[in-house]
N, C-alpha and C positions, 0 to 999 in steps of 0.2 A: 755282171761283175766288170769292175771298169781297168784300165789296162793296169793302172799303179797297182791296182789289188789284187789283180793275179798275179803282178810281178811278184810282190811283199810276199804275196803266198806261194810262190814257186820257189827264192830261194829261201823261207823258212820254213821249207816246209816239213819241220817238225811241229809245227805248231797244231798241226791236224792229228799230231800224233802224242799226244802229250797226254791220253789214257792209255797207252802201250806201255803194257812193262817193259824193264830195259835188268840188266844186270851190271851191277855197282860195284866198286872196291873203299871207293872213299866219299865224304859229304863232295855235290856235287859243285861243279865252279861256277853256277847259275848262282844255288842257294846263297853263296860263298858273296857272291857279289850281291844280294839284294837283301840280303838279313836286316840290316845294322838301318835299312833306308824306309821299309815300310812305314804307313801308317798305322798307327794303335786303333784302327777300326777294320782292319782286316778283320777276318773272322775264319778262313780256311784257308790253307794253304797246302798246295800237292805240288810233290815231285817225280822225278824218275829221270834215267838216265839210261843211253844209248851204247856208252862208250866202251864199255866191257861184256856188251852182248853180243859179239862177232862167232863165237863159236857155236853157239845156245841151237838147239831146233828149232825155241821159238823163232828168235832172229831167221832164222832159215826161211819162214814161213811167211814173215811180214810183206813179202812184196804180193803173194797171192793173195793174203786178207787185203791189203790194201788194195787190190787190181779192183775188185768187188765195189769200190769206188768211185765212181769214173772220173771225179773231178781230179781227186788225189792221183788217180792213176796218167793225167793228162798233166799234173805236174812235176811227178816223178818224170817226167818221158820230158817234159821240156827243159828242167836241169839239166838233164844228160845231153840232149840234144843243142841247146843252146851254151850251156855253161862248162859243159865236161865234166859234170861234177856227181858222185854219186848220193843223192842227199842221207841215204842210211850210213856211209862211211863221214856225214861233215858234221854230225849232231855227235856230241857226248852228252850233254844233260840241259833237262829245263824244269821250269818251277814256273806254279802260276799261282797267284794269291789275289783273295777277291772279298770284297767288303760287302755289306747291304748299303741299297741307295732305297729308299720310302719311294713304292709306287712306280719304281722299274727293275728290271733286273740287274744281277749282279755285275756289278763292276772292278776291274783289277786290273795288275799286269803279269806280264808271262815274260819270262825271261829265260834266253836260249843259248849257252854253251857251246860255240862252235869249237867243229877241229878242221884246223890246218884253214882257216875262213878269215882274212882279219876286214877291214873296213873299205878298202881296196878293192877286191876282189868280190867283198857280195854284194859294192853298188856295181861294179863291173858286169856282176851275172844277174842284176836285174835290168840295168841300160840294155844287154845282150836279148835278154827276154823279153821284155817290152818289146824291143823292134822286132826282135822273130815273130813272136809269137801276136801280139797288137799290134806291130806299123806304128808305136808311137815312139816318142823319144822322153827320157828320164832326165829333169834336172835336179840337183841338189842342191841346199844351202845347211851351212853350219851354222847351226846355234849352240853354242857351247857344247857341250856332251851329248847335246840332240841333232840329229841330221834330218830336214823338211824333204822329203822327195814331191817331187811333182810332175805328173804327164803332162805335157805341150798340150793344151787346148781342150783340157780338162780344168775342173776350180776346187776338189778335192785334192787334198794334201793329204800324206803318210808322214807320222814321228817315231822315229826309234831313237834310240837312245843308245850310245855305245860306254857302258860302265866297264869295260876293259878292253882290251885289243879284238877280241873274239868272244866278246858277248855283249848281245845285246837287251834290249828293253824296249817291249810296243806294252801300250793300251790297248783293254779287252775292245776299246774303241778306239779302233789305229788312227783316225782321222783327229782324235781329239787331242791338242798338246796340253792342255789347262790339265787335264786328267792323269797324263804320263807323267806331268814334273811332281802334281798331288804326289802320286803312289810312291814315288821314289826320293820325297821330300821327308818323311815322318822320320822317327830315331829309335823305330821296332814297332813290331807287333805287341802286344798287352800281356800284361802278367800272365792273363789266363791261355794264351795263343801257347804263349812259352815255354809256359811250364807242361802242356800238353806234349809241342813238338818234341821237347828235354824226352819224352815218355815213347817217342815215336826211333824207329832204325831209319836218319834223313841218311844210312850208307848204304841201305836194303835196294833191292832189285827198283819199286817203286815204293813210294811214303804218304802219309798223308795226316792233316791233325786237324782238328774245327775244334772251338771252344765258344760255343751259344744254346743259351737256351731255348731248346726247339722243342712243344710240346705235339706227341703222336700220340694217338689215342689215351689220354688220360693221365700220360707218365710225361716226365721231364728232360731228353735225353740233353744232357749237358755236354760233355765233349765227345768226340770219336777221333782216335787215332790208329793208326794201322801202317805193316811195313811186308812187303812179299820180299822173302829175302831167297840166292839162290846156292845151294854147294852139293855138289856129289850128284850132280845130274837130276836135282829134286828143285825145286820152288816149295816155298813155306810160306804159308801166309798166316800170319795175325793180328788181330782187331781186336780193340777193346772199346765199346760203348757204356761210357759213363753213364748213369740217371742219377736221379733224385733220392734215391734209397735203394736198400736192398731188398725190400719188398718190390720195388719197381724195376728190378735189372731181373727178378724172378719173374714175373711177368713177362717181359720182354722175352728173354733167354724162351721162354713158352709157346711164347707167339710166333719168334724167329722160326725157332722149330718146327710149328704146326704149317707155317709157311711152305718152307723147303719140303716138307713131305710134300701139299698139294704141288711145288714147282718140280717134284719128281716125274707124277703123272703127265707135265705136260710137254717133257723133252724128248727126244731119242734114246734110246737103249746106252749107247754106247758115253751119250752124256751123264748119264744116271750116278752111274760110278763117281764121275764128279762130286756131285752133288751128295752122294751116302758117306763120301770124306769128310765131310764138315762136319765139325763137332762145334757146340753149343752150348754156353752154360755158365752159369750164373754164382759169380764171385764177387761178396759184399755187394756196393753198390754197380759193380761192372758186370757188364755180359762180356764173357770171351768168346769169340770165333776164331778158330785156330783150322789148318785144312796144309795137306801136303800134294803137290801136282810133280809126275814126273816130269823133266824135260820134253819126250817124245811126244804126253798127252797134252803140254803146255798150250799148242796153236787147237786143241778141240776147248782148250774153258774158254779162249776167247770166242769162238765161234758161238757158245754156249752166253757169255755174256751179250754179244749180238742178238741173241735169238730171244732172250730177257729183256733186253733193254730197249 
């Protein structure tokens, strides 16, 4: 990893976190800022949000899942040390949206919410970083709304983008700016993105909405949208997976099922329970997944999606 890139990734470093549920009150200032800019070839789009999960058990638990990281855990320890800055107190929300490119992977941007962070301050804590932690030195150029960072005696370049005071915009390929201006050049995602997310809680704990036809074994599944929302010390999660008929969300609804029995068999005891929450089941053309997690057991489903994924 070269010095700009662990810098980039030490002060965002939510951006290694942007599968963590977060707990939410309102749509967040990510989304807010990059709705209206995408391209109509998006095709998924997920959020989540930091800024109102201070009290949560989950929250409580984040810095021990992440320890089990070592990268992440060497850039937590460098913000603090270099920047003063705690990065679980400087994130409220982010959103990443990603399109298909033919014959490579997916491409998008991710766009991050800071608190109390404006433009000042996190080239400040990555020039800080850089030379602590690399011995190099950070320069910057303005390009309009875009800021080029570049290490001294390096030929790789970082583009972020600053669409408000405290939030920014990278590409899923921070090095590329042709990419970054694409993503944040279009005038929305596509009827069918929209009308999906319209269906999705963007104020839930985390969110998420696809609208493409993807075919699995035989069936169509068309969009999937989903929101884990949280109150009364409980997490709720629901999904709804569109298909092609309601002969094929029966199917489905079937198969999920017979899934999660054999992914019973292959966890721990005390994850099981998890997994016998979930209910399953087939409405018109949608399959419903619906499942309630306490707060306390919140930090064992993510250990549980670890141990899945």
């Amino acid at each position: 990893m070269n010095a700009i890139r662990s810098s980039l990734l030490a002060v965002t470093g939510a951006l290694a976190l942007l599968a963590t549920p977060a707990i939410a009150h309102a749509d967040g200032r990510a989304w807010a800022a990059v709705e209206k800019r995408l391209p109509n070839d998006v095709y998924v789009v997920l959020g989540t949000n930091l800024g109102a999960m201070r009290g949560s058990a989950l929250f409580k638990s984040l810095p021990a899942l992440v320890a089990e990281d070592r990268d992440a855990t060497e850039v937590t320890k460098g913000v603090k040390k270099y920047c003063k800055k705690d990065i679980y107190a400087s994130i409220d929300d982010a959103v990443i949206a990603l399109s298909n490119t033919p014959n490579s992977d997916d491409n998008g941007v991710i766009v991050v919410a800071f608190k109390g962070v404006d433009q000042a301050t996190f080239d400040g804590c990555m020039r800080k970083f850089a030379k602590g932690a690399e011995k190099v030195t950070i320069t910057t150029a303005q390009l309009g709304e875009i800021t080029e960072y570049t290490a001294v005696g390096e030929t790789d370049k970082l583009y972020i983008a600053w669409l408000a005071k405290d939030v920014i915009a990278v590409a899923t390929d921070a090095n590329d700016k042709a990419k970054l201006v694409r993503f944040l050049g279009g005038k929305g995602v596509s009827p069918a993105l929209a009308a999906a997310i319209g269906k999705t809680n963007t104020a839930g704990v985390a969110w998420g909405a696809m609208a493409q036809d993807t075919p699995v074994g035989g069936m169509t599944i068309k969009t999937i949208v989903g929101a884990l929302t949280f109150a009364r010390s409980k997490f709720a999660l629901e999904a709804h997976v569109g298909l092609a008929s309601a002969a094929e969300a029966t199917t489905f609804a079937a198969g999920a099922k017979q899934e999660l029995t054999g992914m019973m068999a292959r966890v721990p005891k005390p994850m099981q329970a998890l997994l016998s929450a979930i209910n399953i089941t087939a409405i018109g053309a949608e399959a419903q997944i619906t499942t309630t997690i306490p707060d306390q057991k919140s930090s064992d489903l993510m250990k549980l999606f670890d141990k899945i994924f």
